[in-house]
N, C-alpha and C positions, 0 to 999 in steps of 0.2 A: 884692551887698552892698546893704543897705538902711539908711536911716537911721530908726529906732523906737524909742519908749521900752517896757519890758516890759511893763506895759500894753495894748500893741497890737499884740502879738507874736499871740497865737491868734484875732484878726481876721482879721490880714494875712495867714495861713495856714488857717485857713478855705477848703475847697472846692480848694484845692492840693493834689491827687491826686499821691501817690510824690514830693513834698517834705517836707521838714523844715527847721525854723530851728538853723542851725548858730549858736547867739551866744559872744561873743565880747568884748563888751563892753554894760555897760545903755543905749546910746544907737545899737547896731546891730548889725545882723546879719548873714550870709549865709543866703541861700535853698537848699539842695540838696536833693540827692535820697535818697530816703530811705533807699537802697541802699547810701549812701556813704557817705563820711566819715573821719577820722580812726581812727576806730575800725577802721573795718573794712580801712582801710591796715596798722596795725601787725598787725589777724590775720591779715591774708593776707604779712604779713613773716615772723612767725614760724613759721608754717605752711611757709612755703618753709625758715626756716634749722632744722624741727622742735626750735624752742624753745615750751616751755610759760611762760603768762601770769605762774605762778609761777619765773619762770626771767627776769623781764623788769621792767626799772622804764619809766615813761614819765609827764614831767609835764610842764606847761603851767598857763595864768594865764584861763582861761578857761573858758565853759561848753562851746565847742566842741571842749576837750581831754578831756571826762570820754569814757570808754568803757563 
């Protein structure tokens, strides 16, 4: 977790190979990797319980909940 305003968000990721800014709020962030996230939790959920995207709701208050 980082404290930035959005402003300073593709600065501070700049030259961070296989991260991404997970945000979450306009005044911080989490740093991951690019390979993860939220996103790719709920496809690897459904894919084990073979539910389709269209078969699934899933929301959050955040930039780090979009898919």
């Amino acid at each position: 977790m980082l404290s930035c305003s959005v402003s300073e968000r593709e600065e501070i990721i700049a030259g961070a190979y296989g991260a991404k800014i997970a945000a979450w709020w306009d005044r911080a962030v989490d740093i991951i990797s690019s390979a993860t996230g939220k996103g790719t939790a709920v496809e690897k959920i459904l894919g084990y319980y073979g539910i389709s995207k269209d078969e699934a709701i899933a929301f959050g208050d955040g930039e780090n909940n979009l898919i």
